[in-house]
C-alpha positions in Angstrom: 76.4 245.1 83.5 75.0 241.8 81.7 77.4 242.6 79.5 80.3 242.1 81.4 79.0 239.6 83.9 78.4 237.2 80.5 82.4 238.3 79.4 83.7 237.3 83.0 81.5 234.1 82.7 82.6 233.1 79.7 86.7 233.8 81.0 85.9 231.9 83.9 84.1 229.1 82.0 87.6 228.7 80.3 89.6 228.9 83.7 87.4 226.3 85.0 88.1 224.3 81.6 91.7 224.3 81.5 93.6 225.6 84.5 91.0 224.6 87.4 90.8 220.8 86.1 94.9 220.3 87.5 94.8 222.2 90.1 90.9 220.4 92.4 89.3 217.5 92.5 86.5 216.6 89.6 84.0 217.0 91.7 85.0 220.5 92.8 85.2 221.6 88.7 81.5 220.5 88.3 80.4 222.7 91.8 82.7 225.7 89.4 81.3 224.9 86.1 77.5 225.3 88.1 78.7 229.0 89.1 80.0 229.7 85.7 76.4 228.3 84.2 74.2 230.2 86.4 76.5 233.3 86.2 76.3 233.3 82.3 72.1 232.3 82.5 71.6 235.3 84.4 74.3 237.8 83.0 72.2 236.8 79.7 68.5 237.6 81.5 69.8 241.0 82.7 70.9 241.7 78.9 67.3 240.2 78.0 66.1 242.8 80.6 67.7 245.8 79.7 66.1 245.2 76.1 62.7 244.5 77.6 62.5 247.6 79.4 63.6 249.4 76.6 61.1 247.8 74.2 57.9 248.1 75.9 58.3 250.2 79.0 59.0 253.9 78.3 61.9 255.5 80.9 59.9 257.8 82.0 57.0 256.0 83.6 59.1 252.7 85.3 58.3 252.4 88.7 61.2 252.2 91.3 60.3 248.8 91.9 61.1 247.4 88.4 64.8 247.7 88.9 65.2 245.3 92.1 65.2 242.1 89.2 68.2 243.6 88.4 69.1 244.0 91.3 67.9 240.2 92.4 69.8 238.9 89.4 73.2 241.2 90.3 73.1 239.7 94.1 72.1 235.4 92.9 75.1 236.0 90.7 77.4 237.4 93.7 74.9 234.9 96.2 75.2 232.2 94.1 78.1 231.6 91.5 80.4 233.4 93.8 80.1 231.0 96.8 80.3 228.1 94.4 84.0 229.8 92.8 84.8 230.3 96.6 83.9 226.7 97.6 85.0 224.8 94.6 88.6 226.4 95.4 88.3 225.9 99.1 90.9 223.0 98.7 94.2 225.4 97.0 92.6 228.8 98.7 92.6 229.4 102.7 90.3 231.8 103.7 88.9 232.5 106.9 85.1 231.7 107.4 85.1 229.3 104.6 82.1 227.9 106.9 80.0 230.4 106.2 79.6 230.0 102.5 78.2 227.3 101.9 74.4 228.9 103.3 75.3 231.6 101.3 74.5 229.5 98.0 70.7 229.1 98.8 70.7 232.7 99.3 71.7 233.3 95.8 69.3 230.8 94.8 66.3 232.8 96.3 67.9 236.0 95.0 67.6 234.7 91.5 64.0 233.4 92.1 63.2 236.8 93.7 64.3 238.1 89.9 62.1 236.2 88.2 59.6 236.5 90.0 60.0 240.5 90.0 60.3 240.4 86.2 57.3 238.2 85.8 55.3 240.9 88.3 56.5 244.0 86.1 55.3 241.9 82.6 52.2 241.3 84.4 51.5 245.0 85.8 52.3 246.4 82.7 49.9 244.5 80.6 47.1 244.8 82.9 47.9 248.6 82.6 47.6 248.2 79.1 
């Protein structure tokens, strides 16, 4: 999955580079180039991740809870990047309830703290268990 999130990052870094700059306002590019940034940051912690678990945590022993940074990364990414992409395009897009996401940003924002936090947890666990 980090996989692809980085390769759709990386295509919309160079939408946002080229096409976006004609079509919105400068300010609205840097509010897409922030999505793109945090969408690639995090596309490249849940490639980071996958390795880690591999590396020093054996399949068979992973706790349930070990998978929600994934899972916190997967939704700051839709939280996050995606209601900057939908807000920096606000001005050529109409969509209904373009109110509601803007509060959906700081969501993403937690989300991706959550992640971090969850990943720092399962290093911590794991070499207490040691």
């Amino acid at each position: 999955m980090g996989l692809i999130l980085a390769g759709i990052a990386v295509m919309l870094g160079a939408f946002g580079a080229h096409a976006l700059k004609s079509l919105v306002p400068a300010d609205k590019v840097i509010i897409f180039e922030t999505g793109v940034r945090y969408q690639f940051m995090h596309a490249f912690a849940l490639i980071l991740f996958s390795f880690y678990l591999q590396h020093d945590l054996s399949i068979s022993n992973q706790p349930k809870w070990i998978k929600w940074t994934a899972r916190f990364f997967l939704l700051g990414i839709m939280c996050f990047s995606g209601s900057l992409y939908l807000l920096s395009l606000q001005s050529i897009c109409s969509y209904p309830y373009a109110k509601l996401v803007g509060p959906i940003t700081p969501l993403g924002g937690l989300f991706f703290m959550l992640g971090w936090a969850n990943w720092v947890r399962v290093v911590w666990l794991h070499k207490v268990d040691k």
